[in-house]
N, C-alpha and C positions, 0 to 999 in steps of 0.2 A: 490449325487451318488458317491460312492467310486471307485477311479480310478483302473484299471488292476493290478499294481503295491504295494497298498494297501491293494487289495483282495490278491495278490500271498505273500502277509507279511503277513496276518492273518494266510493264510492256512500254511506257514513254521511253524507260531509257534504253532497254533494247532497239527502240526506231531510233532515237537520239544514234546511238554507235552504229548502228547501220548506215544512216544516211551519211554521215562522217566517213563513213570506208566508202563507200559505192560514189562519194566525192574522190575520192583520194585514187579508187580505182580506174573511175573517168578519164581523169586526166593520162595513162599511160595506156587505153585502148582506144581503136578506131571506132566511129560513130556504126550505128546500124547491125552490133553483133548481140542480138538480144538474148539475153539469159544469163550473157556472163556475169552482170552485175546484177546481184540481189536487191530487188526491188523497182527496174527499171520496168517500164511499160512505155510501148511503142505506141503513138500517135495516129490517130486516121489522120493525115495530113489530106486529103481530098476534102473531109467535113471539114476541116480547120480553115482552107483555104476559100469555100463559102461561105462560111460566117465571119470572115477579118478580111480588113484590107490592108492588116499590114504585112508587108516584105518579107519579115522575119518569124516565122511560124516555128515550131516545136518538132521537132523529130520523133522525141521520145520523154516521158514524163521520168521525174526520179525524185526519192524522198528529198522534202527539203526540209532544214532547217531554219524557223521562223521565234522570234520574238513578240509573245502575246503583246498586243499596243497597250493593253488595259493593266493587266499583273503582270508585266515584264518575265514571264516563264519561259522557260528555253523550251517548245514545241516541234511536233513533225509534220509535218505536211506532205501525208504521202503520195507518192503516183498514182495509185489507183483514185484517190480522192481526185488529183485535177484532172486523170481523164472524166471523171464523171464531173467535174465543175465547167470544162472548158466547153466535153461533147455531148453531152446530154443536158444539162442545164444551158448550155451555151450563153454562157456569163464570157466578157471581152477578155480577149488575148491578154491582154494588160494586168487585170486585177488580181490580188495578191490574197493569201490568206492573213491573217487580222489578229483572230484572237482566237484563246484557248476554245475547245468546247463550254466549259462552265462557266467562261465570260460572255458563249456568247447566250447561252441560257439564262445569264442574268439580265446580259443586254433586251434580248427578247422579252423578256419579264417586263424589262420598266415599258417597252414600250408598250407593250399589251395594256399596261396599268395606265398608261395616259391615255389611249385609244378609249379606255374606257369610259372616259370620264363626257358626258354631251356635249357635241360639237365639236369634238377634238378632231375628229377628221373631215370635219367638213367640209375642208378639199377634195377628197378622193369622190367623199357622195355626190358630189357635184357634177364633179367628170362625169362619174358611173350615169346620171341621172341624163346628162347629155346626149352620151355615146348613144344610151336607149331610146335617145328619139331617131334615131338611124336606121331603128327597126320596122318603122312603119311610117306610108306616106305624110308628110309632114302637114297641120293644120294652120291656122292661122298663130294659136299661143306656140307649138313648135318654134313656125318662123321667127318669130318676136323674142323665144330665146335663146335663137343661135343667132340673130342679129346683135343680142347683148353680150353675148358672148365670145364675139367677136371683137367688143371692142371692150373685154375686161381684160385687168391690169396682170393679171396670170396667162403668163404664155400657153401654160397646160390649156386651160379654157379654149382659146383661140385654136391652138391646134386642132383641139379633139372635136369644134364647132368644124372646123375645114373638112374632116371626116365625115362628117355629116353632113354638110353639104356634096360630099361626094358618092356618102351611099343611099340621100334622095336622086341623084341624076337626072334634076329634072333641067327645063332649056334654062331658063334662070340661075340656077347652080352650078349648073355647066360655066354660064357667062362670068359669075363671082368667080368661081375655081380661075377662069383664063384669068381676069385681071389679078387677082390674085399670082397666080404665076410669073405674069412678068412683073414682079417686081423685082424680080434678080437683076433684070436688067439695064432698070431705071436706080433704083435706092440699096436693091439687096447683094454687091458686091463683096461688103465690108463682113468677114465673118464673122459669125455672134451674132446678126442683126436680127432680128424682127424681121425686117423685109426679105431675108434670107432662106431664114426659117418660115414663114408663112412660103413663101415660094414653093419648099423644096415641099412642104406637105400638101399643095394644092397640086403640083406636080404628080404627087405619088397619088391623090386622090382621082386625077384624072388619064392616069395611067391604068387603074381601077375597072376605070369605066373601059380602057381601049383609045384613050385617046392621049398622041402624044403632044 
């Protein structure tokens, strides 16, 4: 009987030769004739084109052949996997598969292992800590730390405080949200900026509320 291990090598290289013929068959048939080639899978192009704004969307998914970045193994990456990475996790048009399975369970591992260690994420609790004041009318310690917040040196912080200021909507908030807003068109031209990015979130936070 052939062990776990010997079975999961057959089955790679069987998707290995597959996605190598279903390449090579490509190229001599027309786009949009689904089944001829083993392994293709057709695309919601309608979800596709809500969630991206780029140009160039996906017809149809087919195994691909990928290079682990971590154990340099020759992998597959198959169709059914990016439909379910592109439309259902709706991860960007752009991003690529990476690394093997067991690389990326070791990847996950160390990082779990540093998360664990106190304060190691003490970014993330931070956010989370902020976001939560969004949930309920804001007091005066509120106020005090999404005014610090605003002006810390993590863009994360500053954003997720502009959210807050937009799911209190009081007239004060409101008034921070507009100046905030137009800084697109005073300092926030340049892309990448600060001024930019603070814009486009106070935009979207008082788009929220109903106001353009």
């Amino acid at each position: 009987m052939k062990s776990n291990k010997q079975r999961r090598t057959e089955i790679k290289q069987l998707r290995l030769a597959r996605a190598q013929r279903a390449q090579t068959q490509l190229q001599s048939m027309p786009l949009g004739r689904d089944g001829h080639v083993l392994g293709l899978v057709m695309a919601d192009t309608q979800l596709l084109s809500g969630l991206n704004n780029s140009c160039v969307l996906p017809e149809f998914y087919l195994d691909k052949v990928f290079v682990c970045a971590d154990c340099a193994s020759e992998e597959v990456w198959t169709a059914k996997q990016q439909k379910w990475w592109y439309e259902t996790v709706q991860a960007p048009i752009d991003s690529r598969a990476k690394r093997c399975l067991e690389c990326r369970r070791a990847r996950r591992a160390r990082i779990n292992e540093a998360l664990a260690v106190p304060g190691a994420n003490r970014l993330a609790q931070e956010v989370e800590a902020l976001r939560a004041l969004g949930s309920k009318p804001p007091d005066a310690a509120a106020l005090e730390q999404i005014a610090h917040a605003l002006q810390s040196k993590w863009w994360g912080h500053r954003v997720v405080a502009i959210q807050v200021l937009g799911r209190w909507g009081g007239t004060e908030e409101i008034a921070q949200l507009r100046a905030l807003a137009a800084l697109r068109h005073m300092e926030g031209r340049r892309y990448g900026s600060w001024e930019r990015v603070a814009s486009d979130a106070a935009a979207a936070a008082l788009k929220s509320l109903g106001i353009e």
